[in-house]
C-alpha positions as CSV (number, residue, x, y, z in Angstrom):
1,X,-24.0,-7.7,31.3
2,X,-22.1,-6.5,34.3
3,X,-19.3,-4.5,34.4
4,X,-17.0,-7.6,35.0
5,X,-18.6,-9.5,32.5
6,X,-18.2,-6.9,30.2
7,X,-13.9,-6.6,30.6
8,X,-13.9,-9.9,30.6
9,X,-15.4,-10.3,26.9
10,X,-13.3,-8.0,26.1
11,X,-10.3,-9.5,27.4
12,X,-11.1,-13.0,25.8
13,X,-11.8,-10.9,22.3
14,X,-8.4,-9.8,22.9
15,X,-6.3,-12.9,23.8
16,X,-7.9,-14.2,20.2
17,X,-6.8,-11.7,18.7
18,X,-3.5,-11.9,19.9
19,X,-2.9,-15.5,19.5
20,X,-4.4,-16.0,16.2
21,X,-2.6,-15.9,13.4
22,X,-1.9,-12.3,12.0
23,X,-2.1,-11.3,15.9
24,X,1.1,-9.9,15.3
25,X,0.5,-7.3,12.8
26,X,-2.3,-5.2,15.5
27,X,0.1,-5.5,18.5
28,X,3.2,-3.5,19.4
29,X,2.6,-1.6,15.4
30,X,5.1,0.6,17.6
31,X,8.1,-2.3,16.8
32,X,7.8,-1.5,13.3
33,X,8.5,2.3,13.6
34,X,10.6,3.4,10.8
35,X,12.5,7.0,10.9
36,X,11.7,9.0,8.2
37,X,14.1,9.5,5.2
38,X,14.5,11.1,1.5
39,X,14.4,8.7,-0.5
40,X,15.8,10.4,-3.5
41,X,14.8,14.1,-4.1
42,X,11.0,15.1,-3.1
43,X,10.1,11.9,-2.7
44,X,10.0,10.0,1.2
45,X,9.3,6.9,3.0
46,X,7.3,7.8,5.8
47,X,5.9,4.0,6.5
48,X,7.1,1.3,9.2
49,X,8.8,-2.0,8.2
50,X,6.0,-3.7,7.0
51,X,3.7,-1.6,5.0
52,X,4.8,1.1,2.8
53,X,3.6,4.8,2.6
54,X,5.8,7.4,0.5
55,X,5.2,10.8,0.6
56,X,5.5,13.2,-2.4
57,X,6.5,16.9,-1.7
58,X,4.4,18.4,-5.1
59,X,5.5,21.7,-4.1
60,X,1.7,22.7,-3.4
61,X,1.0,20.1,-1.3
62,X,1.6,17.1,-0.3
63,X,0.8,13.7,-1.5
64,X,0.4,10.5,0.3
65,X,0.5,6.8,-1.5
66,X,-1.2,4.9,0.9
67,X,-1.3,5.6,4.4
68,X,-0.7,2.0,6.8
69,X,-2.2,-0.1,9.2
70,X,-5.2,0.2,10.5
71,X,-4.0,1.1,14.0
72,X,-0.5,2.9,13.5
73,X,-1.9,6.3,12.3
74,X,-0.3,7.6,15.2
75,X,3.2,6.7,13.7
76,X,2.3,7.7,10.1
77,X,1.5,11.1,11.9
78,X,4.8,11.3,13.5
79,X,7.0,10.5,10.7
80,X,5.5,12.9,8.6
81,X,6.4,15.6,11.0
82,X,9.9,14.0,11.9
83,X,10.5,14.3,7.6
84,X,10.1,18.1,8.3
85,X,6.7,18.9,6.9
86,X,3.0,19.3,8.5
87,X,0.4,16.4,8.5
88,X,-2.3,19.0,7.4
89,X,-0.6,20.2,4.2
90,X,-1.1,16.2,2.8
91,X,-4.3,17.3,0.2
92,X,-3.9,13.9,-1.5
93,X,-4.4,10.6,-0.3
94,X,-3.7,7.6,-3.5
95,X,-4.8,4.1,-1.9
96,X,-2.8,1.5,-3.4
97,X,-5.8,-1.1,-3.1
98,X,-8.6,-1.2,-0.6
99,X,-7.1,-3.7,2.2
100,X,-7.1,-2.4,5.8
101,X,-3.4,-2.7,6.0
102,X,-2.9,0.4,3.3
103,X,-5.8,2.3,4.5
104,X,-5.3,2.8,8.4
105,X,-5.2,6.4,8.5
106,X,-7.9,7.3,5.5
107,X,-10.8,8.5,8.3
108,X,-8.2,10.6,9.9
109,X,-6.5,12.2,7.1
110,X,-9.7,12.8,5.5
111,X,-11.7,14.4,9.2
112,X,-8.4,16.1,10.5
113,X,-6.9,18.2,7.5
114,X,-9.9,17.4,4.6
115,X,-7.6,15.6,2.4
116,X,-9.4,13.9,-0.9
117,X,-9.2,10.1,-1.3
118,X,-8.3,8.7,-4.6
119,X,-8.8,4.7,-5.0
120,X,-9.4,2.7,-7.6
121,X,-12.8,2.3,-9.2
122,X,-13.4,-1.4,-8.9
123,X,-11.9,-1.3,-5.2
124,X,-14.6,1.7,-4.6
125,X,-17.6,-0.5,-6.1
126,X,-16.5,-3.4,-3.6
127,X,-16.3,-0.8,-0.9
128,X,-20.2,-0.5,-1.9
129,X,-21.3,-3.8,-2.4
130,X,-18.8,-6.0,-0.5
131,X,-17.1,-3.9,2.1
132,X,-16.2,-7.6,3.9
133,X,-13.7,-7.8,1.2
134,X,-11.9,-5.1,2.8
135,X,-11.1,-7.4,5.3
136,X,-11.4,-3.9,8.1
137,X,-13.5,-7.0,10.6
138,X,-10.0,-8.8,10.6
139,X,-8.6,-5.3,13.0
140,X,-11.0,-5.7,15.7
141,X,-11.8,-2.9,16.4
142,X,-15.4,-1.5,16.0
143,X,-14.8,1.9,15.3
144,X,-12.0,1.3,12.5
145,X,-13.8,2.6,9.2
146,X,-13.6,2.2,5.4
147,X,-13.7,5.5,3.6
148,X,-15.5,6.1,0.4
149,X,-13.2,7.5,-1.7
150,X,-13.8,11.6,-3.2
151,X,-12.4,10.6,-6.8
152,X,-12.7,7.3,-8.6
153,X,-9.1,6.2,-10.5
154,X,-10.3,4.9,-14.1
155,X,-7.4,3.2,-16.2
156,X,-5.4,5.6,-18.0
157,X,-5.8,8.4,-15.8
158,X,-3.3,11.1,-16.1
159,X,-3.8,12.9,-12.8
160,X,-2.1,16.3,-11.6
161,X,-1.0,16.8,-8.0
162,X,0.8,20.0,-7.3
163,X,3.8,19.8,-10.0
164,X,3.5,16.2,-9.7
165,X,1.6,14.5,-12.9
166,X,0.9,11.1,-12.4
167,X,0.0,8.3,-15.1
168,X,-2.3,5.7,-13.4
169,X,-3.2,1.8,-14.9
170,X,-5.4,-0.7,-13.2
171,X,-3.5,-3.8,-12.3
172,X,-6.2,-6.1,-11.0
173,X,-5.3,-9.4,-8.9
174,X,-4.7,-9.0,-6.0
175,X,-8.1,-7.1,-5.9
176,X,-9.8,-5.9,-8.9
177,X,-8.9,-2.0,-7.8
178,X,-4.9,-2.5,-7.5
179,X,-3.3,0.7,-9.1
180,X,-0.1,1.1,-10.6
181,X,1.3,4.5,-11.4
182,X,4.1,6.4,-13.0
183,X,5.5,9.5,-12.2
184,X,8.8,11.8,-12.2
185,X,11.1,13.1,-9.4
186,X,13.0,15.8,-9.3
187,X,16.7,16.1,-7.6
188,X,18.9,19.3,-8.7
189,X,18.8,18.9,-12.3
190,X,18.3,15.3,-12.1
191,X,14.9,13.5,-13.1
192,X,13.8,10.0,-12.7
193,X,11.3,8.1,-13.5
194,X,9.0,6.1,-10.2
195,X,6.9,3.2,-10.4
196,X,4.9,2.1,-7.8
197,X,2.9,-1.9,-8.2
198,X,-0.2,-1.4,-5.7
199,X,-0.6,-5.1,-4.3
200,X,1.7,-8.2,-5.0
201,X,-0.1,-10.5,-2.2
202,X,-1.6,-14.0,-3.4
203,X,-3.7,-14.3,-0.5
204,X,-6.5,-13.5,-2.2
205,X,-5.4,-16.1,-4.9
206,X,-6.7,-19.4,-2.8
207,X,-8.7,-21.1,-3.7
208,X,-11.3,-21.0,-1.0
209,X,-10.6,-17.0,-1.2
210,X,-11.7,-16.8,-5.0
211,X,-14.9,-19.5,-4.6
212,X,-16.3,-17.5,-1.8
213,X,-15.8,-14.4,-3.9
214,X,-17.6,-16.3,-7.1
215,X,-14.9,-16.9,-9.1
216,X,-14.3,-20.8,-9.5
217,X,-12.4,-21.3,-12.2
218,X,-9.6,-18.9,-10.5
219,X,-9.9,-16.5,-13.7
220,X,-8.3,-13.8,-11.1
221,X,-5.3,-15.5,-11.2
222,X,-4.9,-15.3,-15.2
223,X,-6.0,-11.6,-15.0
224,X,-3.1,-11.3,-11.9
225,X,-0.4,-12.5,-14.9
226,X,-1.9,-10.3,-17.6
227,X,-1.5,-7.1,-15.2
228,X,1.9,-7.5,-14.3
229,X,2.9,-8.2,-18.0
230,X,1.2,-5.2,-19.0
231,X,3.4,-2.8,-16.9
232,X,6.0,-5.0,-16.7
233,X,8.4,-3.2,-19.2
234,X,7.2,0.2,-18.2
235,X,10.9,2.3,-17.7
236,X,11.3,2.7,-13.9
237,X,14.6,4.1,-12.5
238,X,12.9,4.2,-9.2
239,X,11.3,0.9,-7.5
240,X,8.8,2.0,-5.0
241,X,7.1,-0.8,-2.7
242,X,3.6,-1.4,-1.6
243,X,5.3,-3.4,1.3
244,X,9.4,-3.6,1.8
245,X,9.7,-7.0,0.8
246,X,8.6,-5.7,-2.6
247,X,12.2,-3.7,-3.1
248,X,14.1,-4.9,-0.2
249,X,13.4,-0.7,1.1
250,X,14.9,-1.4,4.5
251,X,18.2,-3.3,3.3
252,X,18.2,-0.6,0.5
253,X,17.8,1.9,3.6
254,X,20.8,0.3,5.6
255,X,23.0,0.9,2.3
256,X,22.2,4.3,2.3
257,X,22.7,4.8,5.7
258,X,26.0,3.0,5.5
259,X,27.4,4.8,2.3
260,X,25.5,8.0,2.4
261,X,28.3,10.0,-0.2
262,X,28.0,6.4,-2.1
263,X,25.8,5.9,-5.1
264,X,21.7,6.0,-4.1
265,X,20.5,2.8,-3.5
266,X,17.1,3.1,-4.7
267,X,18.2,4.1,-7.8
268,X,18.3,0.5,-10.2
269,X,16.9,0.4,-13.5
270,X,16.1,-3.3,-13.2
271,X,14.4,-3.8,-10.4
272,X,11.6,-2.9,-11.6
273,X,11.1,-6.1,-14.3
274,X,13.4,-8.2,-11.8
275,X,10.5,-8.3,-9.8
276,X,7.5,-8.2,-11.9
277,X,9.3,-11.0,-13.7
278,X,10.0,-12.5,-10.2
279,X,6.0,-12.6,-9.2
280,X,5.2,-14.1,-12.6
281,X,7.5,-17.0,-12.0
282,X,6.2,-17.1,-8.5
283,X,2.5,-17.0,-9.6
284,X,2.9,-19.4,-12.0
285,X,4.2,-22.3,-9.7
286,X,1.7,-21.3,-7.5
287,X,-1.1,-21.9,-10.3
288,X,0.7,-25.1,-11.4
289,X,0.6,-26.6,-7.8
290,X,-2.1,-28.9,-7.3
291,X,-2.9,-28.0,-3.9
292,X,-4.1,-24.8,-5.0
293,X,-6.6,-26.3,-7.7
């Protein structure tokens, strides 16, 4: 190939990508720049407007609950220093599932500043055996990576990060290594209790999805439902997304913003089963529709 030839492949590999349909989500990641904030005591949103990353200050390092797009690491990078604290003090790095929208900046967390990778175990195995499943070809980009993770999260793991103890379930449906976890933060005197669903999507619920992955009786779907009721009356005070649409975080945000001597926002003891009840609901007229059977 000539030189010519070769810009122009590129440039038609482009153009697809940007006129296809999630063309949006790898262009412009700049647009969904969010500003850091507190969201209540050590714990921060340091993520854009689509895909949520909070940051937990353990008080001996910090830890990082996902880390975005494959693509905005530069952001995630920038926010964390906008917050007030230093990229290379983030030791932890908790993958909410293995999808290359929560795992952007895993190679550079992990090559930059050494910081250890936690995912879930299933979601590690499919790394090994199915790293397609992933979905890091859908980027575009040939030097975008999946990382093997440096600890394996098992259900029931009670985990300690700093002064941070954190209670972790596997929630599989979305993909079979989805992690929920529990943990407390700390304001003055005040404690409350987070919770933090690691993948709502039922993309991977299609049909075509779950023949292709050798599941056709849609038995992922059942196991979906019996996740969510399993954590669904779990006491959360604070609601923490795996993307904003989960907890409405950037309307919540404007309400802070707005009223910021007001009550905190984030703070609602029934979100939490609101919404697990809400994607129950949801799943179930999905699985009663006929065009998905």
């Amino acid at each position: 190939m000539s030189i010519r030839a070769d810009y122009l492949d590129y440039q038609a590999r482009r153009d697809k990508l940007v006129s296809g349909p999630m063309g949006r989500l790898w262009q412009n990641q700049e647009s969904r720049y969010v500003h850091p904030f507190r969201i209540f005591g050590n714990v921060w949103y340091v993520g854009d407007d689509w895909v949520c990353v909070h940051l937990i200050d353990t008080g001996d390092g910090l830890l990082l609950i996902d880390c975005g797009n494959i693509g905005a690491t530069a952001m995630l990078v920038n926010a964390i220093w906008e917050a007030g604290f230093n990229p290379a003090d983030v030791k932890w790095l908790v993958l909410s599932h293995g999808h290359l929208d929560h795992i952007g900046g895993a190679a550079f967390f992990r090559n930059m500043f050494g910081t250890k990778i936690y995912l879930g175990a299933p979601d590690a195995q499919m790394y090994r055996e199915r790293p397609e499943l992933s979905f890091v070809q859908d980027a575009d980009s040939a030097i975008a990576t999946i990382e093997a993770p440096d600890v394996e999260i098992h259900d029931g793991d009670v985990i300690q990060f700093g002064d941070t103890s954190v209670q972790f379930y596997l929630s599989p449906g979305h993909t079979m290594g989805v992690i929920s976890c529990f943990f407390d933060a700390h304001e003055g005197d005040r404690t409350v209790r987070c919770g933090y669903y690691g993948g709502f999507g039922f993309n991977t619920l299609q049909k075509d999805y779950l023949i292709e992955i050798g599941d056709p009786e849609y038995r992922t779907r059942q196991i979906y439902l019996d996740s969510l009721a399993r954590t669904r009356d779990e006491k959360v005070e604070l609601f923490l997304g795996n993307h904003t649409i989960n907890n409405d975080t950037m309307a919540r945000r404007q309400r802070q913003l707005e009223h910021p001597d007001g009550p905190n926002p984030f703070l609602d003891s029934e979100a939490w089963a609101k919404y697990m009840d809400k994607k129950r609901d949801d799943l179930l007229a999905f699985m009663a529709d006929p065009k998905n059977n």
